[in-house]
C-alpha positions as CSV (number, residue, x, y, z in Angstrom):
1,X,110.5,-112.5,-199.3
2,X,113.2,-114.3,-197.5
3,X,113.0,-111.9,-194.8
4,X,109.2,-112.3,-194.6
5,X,109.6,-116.0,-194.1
6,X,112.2,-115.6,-191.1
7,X,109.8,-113.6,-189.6
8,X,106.9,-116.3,-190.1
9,X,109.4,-118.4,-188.7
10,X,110.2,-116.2,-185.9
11,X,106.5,-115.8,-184.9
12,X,105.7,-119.2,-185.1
13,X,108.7,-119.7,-182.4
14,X,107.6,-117.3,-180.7
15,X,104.3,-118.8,-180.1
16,X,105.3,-122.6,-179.9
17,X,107.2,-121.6,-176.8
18,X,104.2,-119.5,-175.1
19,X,102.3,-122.8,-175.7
20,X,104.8,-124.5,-174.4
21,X,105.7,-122.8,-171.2
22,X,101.6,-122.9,-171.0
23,X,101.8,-127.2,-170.9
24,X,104.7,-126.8,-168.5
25,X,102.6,-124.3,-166.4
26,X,99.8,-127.2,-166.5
27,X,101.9,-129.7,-165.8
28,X,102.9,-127.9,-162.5
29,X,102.7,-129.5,-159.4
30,X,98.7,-128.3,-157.8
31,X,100.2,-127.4,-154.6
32,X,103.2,-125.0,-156.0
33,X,100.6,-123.4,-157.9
34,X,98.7,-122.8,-154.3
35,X,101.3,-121.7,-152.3
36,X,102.0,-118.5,-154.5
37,X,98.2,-117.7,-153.2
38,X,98.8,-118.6,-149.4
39,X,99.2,-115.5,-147.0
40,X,95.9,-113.2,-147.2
41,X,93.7,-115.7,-145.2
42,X,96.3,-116.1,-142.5
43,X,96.3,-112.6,-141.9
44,X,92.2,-112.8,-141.9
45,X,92.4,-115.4,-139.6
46,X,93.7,-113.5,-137.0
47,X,90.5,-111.6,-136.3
48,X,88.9,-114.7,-135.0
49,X,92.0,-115.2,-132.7
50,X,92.2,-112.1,-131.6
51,X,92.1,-111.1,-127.6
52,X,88.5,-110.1,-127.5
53,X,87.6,-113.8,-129.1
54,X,89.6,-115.5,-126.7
55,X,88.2,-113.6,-123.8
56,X,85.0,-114.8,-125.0
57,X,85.9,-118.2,-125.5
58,X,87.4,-118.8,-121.8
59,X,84.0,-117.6,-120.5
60,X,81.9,-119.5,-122.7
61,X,84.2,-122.6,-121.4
62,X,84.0,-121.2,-117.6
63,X,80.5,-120.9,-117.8
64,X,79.5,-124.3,-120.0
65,X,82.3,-126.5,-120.5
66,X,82.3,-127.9,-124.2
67,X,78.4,-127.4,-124.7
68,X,79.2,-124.0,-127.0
69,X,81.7,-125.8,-129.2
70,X,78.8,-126.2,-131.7
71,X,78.2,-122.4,-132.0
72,X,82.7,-121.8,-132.8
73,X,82.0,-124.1,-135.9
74,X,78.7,-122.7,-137.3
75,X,80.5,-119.2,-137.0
76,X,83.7,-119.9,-138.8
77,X,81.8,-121.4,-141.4
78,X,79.8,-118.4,-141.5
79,X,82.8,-116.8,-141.7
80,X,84.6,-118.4,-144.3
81,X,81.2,-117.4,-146.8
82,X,81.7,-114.1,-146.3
83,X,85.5,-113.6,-145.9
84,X,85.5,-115.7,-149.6
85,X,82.8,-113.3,-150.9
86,X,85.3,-110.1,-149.7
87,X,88.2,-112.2,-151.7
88,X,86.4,-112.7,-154.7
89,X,85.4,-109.0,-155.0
90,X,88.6,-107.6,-154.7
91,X,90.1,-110.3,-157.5
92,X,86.9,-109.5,-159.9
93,X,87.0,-105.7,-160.0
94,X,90.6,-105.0,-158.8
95,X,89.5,-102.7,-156.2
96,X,89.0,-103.6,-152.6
97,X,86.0,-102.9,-150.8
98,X,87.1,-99.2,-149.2
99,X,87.6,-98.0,-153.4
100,X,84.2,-99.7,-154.6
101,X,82.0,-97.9,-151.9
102,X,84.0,-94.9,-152.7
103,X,83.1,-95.1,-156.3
104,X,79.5,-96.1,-155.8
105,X,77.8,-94.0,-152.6
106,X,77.3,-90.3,-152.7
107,X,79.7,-87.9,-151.3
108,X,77.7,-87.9,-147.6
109,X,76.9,-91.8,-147.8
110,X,80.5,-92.6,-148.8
111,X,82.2,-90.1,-145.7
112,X,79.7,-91.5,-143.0
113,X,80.8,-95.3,-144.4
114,X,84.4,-93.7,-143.7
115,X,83.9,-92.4,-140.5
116,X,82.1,-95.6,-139.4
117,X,85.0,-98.0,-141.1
118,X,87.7,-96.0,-139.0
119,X,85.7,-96.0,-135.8
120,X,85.5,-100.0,-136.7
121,X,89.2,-100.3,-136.7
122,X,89.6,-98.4,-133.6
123,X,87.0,-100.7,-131.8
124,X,88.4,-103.8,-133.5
125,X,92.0,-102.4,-131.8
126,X,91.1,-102.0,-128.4
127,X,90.8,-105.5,-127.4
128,X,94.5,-106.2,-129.5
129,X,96.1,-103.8,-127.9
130,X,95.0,-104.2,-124.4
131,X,95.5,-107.8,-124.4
132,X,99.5,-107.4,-125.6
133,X,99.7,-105.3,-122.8
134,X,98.0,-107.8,-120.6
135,X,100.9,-110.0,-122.2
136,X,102.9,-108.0,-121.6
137,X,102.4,-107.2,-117.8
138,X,102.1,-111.1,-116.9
139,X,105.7,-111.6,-118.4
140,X,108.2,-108.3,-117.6
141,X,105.6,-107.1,-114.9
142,X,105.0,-103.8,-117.1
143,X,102.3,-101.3,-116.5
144,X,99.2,-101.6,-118.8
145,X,99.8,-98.2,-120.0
146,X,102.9,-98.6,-120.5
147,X,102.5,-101.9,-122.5
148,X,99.7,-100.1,-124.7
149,X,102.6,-97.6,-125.8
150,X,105.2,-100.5,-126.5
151,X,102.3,-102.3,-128.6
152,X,102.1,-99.3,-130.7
153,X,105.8,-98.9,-131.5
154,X,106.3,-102.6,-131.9
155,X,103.8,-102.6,-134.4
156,X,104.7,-99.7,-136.6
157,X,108.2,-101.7,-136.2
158,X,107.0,-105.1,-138.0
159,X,105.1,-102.8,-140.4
160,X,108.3,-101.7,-141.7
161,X,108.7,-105.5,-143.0
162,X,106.1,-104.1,-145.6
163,X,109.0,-102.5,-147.6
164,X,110.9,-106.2,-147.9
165,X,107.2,-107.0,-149.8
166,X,103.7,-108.1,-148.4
167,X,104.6,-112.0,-148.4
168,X,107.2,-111.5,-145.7
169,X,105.2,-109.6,-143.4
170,X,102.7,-112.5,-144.3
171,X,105.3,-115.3,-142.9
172,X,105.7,-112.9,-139.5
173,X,101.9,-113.2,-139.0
174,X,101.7,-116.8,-140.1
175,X,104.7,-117.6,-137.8
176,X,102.4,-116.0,-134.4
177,X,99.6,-118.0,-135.6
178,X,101.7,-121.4,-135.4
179,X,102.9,-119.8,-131.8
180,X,99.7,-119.2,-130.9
181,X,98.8,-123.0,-131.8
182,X,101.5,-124.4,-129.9
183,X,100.5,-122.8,-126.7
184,X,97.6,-123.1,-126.6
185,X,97.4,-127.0,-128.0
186,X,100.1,-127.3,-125.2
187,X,97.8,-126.5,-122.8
188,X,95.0,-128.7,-124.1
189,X,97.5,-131.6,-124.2
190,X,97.7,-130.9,-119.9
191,X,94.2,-130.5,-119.1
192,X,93.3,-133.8,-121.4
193,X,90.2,-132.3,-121.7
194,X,87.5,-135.3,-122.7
195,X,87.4,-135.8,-125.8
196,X,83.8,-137.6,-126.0
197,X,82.8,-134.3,-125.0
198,X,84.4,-132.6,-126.9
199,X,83.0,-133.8,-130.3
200,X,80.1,-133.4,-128.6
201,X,80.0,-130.0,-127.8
202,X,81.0,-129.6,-131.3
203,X,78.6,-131.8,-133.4
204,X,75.2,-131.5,-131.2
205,X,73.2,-128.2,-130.4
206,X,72.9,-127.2,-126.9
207,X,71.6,-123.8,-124.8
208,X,71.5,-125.4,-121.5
209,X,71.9,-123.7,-118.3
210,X,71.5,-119.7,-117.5
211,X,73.0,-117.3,-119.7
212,X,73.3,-120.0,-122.9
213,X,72.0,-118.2,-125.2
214,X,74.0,-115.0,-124.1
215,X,77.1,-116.5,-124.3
216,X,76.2,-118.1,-127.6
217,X,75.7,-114.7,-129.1
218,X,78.5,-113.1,-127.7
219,X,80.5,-115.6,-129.4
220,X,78.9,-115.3,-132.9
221,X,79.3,-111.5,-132.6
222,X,82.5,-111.7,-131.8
223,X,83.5,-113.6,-135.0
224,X,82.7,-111.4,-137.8
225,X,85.1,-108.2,-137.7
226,X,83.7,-105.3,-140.2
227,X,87.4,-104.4,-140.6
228,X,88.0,-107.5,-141.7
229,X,85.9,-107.4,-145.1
230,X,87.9,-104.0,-146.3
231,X,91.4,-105.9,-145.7
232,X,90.5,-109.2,-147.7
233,X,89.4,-107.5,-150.5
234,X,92.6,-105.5,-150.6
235,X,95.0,-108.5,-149.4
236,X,94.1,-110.7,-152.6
237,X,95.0,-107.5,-155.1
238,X,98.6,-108.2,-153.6
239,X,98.8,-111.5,-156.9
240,X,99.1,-111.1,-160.0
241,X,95.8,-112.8,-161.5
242,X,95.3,-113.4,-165.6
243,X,92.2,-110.9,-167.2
244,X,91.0,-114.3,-168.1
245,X,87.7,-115.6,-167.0
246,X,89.4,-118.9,-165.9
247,X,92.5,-117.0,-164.2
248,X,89.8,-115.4,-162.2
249,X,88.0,-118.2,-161.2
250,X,90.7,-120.2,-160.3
251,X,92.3,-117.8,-158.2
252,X,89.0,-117.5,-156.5
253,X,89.5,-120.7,-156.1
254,X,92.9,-120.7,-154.7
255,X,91.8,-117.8,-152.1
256,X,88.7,-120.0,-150.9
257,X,90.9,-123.2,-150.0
258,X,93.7,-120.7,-149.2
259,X,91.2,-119.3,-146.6
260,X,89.2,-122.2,-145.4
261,X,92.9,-123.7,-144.1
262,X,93.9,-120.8,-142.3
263,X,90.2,-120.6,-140.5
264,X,90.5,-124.2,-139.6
265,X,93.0,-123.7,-137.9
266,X,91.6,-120.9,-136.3
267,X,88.6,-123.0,-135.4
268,X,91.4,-125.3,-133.9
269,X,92.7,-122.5,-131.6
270,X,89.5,-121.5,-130.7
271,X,88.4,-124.9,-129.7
272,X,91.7,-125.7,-127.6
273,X,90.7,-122.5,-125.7
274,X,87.9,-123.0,-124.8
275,X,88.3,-127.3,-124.5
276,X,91.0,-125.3,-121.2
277,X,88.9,-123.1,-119.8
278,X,86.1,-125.6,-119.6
279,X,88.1,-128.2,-118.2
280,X,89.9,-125.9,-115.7
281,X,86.7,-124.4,-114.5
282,X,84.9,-127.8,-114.0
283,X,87.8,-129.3,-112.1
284,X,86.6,-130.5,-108.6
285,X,89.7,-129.0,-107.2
286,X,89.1,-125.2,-107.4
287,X,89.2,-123.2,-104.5
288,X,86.7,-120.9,-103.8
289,X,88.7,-118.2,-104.9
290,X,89.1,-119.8,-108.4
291,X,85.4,-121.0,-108.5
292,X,84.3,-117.3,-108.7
293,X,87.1,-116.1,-110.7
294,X,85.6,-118.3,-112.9
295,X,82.2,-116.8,-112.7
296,X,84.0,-113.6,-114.1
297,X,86.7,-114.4,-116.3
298,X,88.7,-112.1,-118.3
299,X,92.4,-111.8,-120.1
300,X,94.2,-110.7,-117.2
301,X,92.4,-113.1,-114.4
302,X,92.5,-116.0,-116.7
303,X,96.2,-115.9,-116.3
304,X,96.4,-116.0,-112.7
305,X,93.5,-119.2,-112.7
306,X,95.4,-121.0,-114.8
307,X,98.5,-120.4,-112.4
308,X,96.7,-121.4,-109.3
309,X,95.5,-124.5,-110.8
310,X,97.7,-125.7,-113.3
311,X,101.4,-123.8,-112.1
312,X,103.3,-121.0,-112.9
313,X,104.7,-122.1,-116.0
314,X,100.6,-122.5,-117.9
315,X,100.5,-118.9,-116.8
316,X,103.5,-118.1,-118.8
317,X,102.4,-120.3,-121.8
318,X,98.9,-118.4,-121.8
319,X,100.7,-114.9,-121.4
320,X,103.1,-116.2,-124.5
321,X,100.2,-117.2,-126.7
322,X,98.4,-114.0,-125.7
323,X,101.1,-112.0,-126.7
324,X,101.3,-113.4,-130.0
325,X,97.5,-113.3,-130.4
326,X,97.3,-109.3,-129.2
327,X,101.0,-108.0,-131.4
328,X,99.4,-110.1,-134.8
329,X,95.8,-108.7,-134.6
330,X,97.1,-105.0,-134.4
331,X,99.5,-105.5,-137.0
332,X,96.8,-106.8,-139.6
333,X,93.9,-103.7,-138.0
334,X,96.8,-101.4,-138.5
335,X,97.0,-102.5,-142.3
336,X,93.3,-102.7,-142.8
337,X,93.5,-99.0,-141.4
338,X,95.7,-98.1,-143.9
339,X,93.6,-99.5,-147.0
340,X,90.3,-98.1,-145.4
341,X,91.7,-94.3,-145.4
342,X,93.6,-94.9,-148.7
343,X,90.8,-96.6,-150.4
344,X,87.7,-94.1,-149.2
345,X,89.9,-91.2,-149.1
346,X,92.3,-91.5,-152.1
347,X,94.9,-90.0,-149.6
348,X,98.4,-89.4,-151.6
349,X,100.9,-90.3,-148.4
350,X,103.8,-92.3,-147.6
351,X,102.7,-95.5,-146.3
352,X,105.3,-94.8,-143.2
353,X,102.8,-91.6,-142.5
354,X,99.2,-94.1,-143.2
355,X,100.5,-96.4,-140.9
356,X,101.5,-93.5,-138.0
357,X,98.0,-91.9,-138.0
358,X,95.8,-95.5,-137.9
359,X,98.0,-96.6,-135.7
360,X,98.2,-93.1,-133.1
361,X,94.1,-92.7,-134.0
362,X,93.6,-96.8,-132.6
363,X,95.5,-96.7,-129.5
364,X,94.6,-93.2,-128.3
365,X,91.2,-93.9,-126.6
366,X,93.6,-97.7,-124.6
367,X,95.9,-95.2,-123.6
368,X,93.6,-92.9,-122.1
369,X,91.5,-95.3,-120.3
370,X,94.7,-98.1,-119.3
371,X,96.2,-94.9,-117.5
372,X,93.2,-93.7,-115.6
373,X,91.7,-96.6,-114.7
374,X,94.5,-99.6,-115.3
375,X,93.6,-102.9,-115.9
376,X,90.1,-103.1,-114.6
377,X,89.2,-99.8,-116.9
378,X,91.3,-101.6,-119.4
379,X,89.0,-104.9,-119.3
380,X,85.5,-102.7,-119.7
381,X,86.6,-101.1,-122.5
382,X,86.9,-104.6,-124.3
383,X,83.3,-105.0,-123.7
384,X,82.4,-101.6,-125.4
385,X,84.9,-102.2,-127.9
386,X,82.8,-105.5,-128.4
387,X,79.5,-103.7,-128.7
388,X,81.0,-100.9,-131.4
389,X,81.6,-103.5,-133.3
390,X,78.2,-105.4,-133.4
391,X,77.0,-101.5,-134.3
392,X,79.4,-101.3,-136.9
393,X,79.2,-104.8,-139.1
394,X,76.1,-103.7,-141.4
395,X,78.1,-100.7,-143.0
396,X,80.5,-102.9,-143.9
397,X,78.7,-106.8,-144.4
398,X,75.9,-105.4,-146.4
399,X,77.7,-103.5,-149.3
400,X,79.7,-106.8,-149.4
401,X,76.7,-108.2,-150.2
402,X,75.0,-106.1,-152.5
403,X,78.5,-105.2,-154.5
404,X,79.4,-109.7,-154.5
405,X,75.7,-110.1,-156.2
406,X,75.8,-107.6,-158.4
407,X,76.5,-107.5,-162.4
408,X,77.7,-104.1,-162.6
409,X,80.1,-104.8,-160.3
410,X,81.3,-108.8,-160.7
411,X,80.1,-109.4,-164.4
412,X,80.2,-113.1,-165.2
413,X,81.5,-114.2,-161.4
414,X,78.9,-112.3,-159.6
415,X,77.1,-114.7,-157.1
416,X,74.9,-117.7,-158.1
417,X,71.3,-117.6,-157.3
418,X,72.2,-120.2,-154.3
419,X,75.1,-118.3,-153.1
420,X,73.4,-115.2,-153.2
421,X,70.7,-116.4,-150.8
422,X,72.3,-118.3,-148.4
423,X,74.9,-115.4,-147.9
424,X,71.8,-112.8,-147.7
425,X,70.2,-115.5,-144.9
426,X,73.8,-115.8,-143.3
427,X,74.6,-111.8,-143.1
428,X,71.2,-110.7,-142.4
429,X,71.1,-113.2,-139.4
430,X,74.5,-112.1,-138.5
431,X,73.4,-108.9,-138.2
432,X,70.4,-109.5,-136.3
433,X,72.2,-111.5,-133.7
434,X,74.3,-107.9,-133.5
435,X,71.6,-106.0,-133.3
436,X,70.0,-108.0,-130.7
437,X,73.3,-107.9,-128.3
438,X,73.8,-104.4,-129.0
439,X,69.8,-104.0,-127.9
440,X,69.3,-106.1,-125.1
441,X,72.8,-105.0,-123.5
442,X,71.9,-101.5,-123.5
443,X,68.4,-102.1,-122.3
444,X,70.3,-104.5,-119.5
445,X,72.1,-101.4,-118.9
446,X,69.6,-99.3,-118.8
447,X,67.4,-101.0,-115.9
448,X,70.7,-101.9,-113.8
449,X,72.3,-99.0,-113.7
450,X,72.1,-96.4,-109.9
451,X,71.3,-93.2,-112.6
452,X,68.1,-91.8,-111.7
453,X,65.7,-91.6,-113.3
454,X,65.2,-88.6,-115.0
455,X,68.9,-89.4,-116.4
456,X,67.6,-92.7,-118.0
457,X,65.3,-90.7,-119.4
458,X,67.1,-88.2,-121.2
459,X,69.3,-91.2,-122.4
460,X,66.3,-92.6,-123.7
461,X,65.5,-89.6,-125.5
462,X,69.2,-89.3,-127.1
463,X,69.5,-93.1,-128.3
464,X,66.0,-94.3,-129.0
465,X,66.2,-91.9,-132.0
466,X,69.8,-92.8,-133.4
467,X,68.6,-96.2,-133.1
468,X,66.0,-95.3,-135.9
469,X,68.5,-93.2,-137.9
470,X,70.3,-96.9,-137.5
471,X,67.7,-98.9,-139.3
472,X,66.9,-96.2,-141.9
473,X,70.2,-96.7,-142.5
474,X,70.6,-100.3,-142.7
475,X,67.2,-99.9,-144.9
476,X,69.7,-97.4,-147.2
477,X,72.2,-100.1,-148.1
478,X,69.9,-102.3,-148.1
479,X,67.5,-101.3,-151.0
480,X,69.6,-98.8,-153.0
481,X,70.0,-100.1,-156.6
482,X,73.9,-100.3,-157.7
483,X,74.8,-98.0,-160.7
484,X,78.6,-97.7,-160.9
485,X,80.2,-100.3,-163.3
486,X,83.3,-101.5,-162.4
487,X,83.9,-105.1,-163.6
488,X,86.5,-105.3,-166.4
489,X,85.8,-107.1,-168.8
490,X,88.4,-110.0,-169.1
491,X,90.0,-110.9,-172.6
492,X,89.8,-113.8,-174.6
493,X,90.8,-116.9,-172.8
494,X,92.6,-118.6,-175.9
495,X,94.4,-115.5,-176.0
496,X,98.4,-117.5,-176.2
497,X,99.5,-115.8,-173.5
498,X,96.9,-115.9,-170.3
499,X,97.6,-119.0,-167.8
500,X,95.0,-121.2,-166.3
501,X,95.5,-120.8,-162.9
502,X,96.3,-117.2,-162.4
503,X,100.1,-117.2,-161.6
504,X,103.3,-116.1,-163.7
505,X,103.3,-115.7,-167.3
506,X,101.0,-113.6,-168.8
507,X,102.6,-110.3,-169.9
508,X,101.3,-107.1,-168.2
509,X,99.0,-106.0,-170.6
510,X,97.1,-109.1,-169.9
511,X,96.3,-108.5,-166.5
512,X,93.9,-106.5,-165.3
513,X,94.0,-103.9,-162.1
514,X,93.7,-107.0,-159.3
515,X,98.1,-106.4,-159.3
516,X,98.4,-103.6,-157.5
517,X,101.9,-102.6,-156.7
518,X,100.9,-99.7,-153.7
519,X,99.4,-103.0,-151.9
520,X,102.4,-105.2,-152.9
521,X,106.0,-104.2,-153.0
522,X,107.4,-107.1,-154.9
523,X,106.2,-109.3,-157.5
524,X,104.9,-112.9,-157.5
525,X,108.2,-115.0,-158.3
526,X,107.8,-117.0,-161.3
């Protein structure tokens, strides 16, 4: 009997100090409880400051000053919708999106969404790498080639942070986006762009002057990476998050404010580019030279404008911030790489050996073209890299969709009514803005170019049908009805030892698969 009681009394310890440590846990400071969360949505952020986005933004300053400011901020809202969609899928199910199209397409449908993911992060690499090297040249005077070879080694390099834990390699990433800032505000704070104008451009709707709308598409379409959807969904499984209905919730919460910081300040960047370009461009002090350079702006001529008008050190500031911009966008497509062949593939390799064969398969088709045709080859292949990727964002954007709305695969935290259409009306327009600069650039194409005309022809005849095979496929994902459950159930909420806000004290057997220890190499410190 007496031992009976000391073990009532034991128990009842026991549990007064789980409740306890659960007050303390409440009585945490908010923003403690949101660092532990901070990291994934810097390294998402990166895709809208990656080379091929700034190139865009300094021509759609060159060509219309601040007027395009308006279109930056509609598509990072956009973009934090559908980046928060990708977060709360992987923290719901505990499987990113690569592992939940694995377990719900057929064996064909799930190896073409393969093929198409990898040929996404090879597009989505092309601009990255060429614009380090760019970089690259502009500072040490290095071949293009050459600095397309040093990008792949230097990223494989910071990769290796990965075994010192995920949050390190997510202060290395967050450290070039403040780098990035710096130059790049820097330069702003020269030009003294006005800011009357500025706001402006941001806050009132404008396609003025030829090629408007163009330009305003190019930069929509450049926002939305299809990569970029497989590696939120995996980056959140990285915390440890409660099997609790609330512990899910509020570390959806987390992620969405976690997120919507780091893509303001990628809005930020974004503006301060193109607030430069526009002012440089419209200075009444260009030469001739300059003023057409400015017609045609790219990376590597934007470099040598900004020398000729500004001095040698803005050159070196742009060429700094570029750097950073080009090294941190590879290292985060190299790592979406990795979780797209793990997750569709179930591949059992060292991580060492993932990272070597994304990384050799992204930087193979730079390489070739940087070496035969240098830094002019090097600059077209951004644009096709561009255009692959408007090709590629419904194979990844609209299983997001379908699998963030769905029952079977969210349970209670599927979308609301509300969020489910505005996301449909957001993605679907998204994609037909692709669509549309995919279409009307290969028509362009097709009516400029010096083949004859039995040649356009037979293009004709190849594309016009793919195009179709395109739309039934769209049509596919579209309309197929989910079947594969994979929403776990969370346990009771009162349970003594779950935590509110997702961090810390729950045992193991508490948490469900969202803790995933191949995507995270050390725990969350309590």
């Amino acid at each position: 009997m007496e031992r009976q009681d000391r073990g009532e009394a034991a128990t009842v310890d026991i549990i007064s100090s789980k409740q306890f440590d659960h007050e303390d846990d409440k009585e945490k400071v908010g923003w403690k409880k949101f660092l532990s969360f901070v990291g994934p949505g810097f390294l998402v952020s990166l895709a809208y400051l990656d080379p091929g986005n700034l190139e865009t933004d300094l021509q759609a300053g060159a060509d219309h000053r601040f007027e395009l400011l308006w279109v930056v901020l509609i598509g990072l809202i956009f973009a934090l919708i559908i980046q928060s969609l990708a977060a709360n899928l992987g923290v719901s199910t505990g499987k990113h999106l690569a592992e939940v199209c694995k377990a719900e397409y057929p064996i064909y449908v799930k190896y073409c969404l393969w093929l198409l993911a990898e040929l996404a992060v090879i597009a989505a690499d092309i601009p990255e790498v060429i614009g380090t090297a760019f970089a690259l040249n502009i500072l040490l005077h290095i071949p293009v080639w050459g600095g397309v070879l040093l990008t792949g080694c230097s990223t494989l390099l910071f990769l290796g942070l990965q075994r010192y834990g995920v949050r390190k390699l997510e202060l290395l990433i967050a450290i070039l986006v403040f780098i990035m800032a710096g130059c790049f505000f820097g330069e702003m704070s020269y030009v003294q762009p006005p800011a009357a104008d500025v706001l402006k451009g941001m806050f009132v709707p404008k396609l003025n002057g030829h090629g408007a709308t163009g330009d305003a598409i190019a930069l929509l379409g450049a926002l939305i990476m299809p990569h970029n959807l497989f590696l939120h969904s995996a980056l959140v499984l990285s915390r440890k998050v409660p099997n609790t209905v609330r512990g899910i919730n509020s570390a959806c919460r987390y992620f969405l404010i976690e997120s919507g910081f780091a893509l303001f300040i990628a809005f930020l960047i974004n503006v301060a580019v193109v607030s430069v370009s526009g002012t440089v461009c419209s200075s009444s002090h260009l030469s001739d030279q300059n003023d057409s350079r400015c017609k045609d702006l790219t990376l590597n001529s934007a470099s040598f404008l900004l020398q000729n008008v500004l001095g040698k050190s803005s050159s070196t500031v742009y060429a700094i911030a570029l750097l950073a911009s080009g090294q941190s966008s590879a290292i985060t497509g190299t790592y979406a790489g990795q979780y797209i062949m793990q997750g569709f593939l179930d591949l059992k390799m060292r991580k060492w050996m993932r990272n070597l064969m994304t990384r050799c398969i992204a930087i193979t088709p730079s390489l070739i073209v940087s070496i035969i045709g240098g830094s002019q080859g090097a600059g077209r292949l951004i644009i096709i890299a561009s255009m692959i990727l408007s090709f590629e964002l419904p194979f990844a954007l609209i299983p997001l969709l379908k699998f963030s709305s769905s029952a079977t695969k969210m349970g209670p935290h599927k979308n609301s009514i509300y969020i489910i259409v505005i996301s449909w009306i957001l993605g679907l327009g998204i994609i037909g803005i692709n669509v549309y600069y995919l279409t009307t650039a290969f028509v362009g194409w097709l009516v400029d170019n010096n083949l004859p005309t039995v040649g356009n022809v037979f293009i004709g005849i190849v594309v016009f049908p793919l195009m179709a095979v395109y739309v039934i496929a769209v049509i596919y994902l579209t309309f197929r009805k989910d079947t594969v459950v994979t929403f776990i159930h969370p346990t009771n909420d009162d349970h003594p030892d779950n935590v509110e806000d997702g961090v810390a004290n729950a045992n193991a057997a508490d948490f469900q698969v969202p803790y995933r220890q191949d995507l995270a190499d050390i725990p969350l410190p309590k």
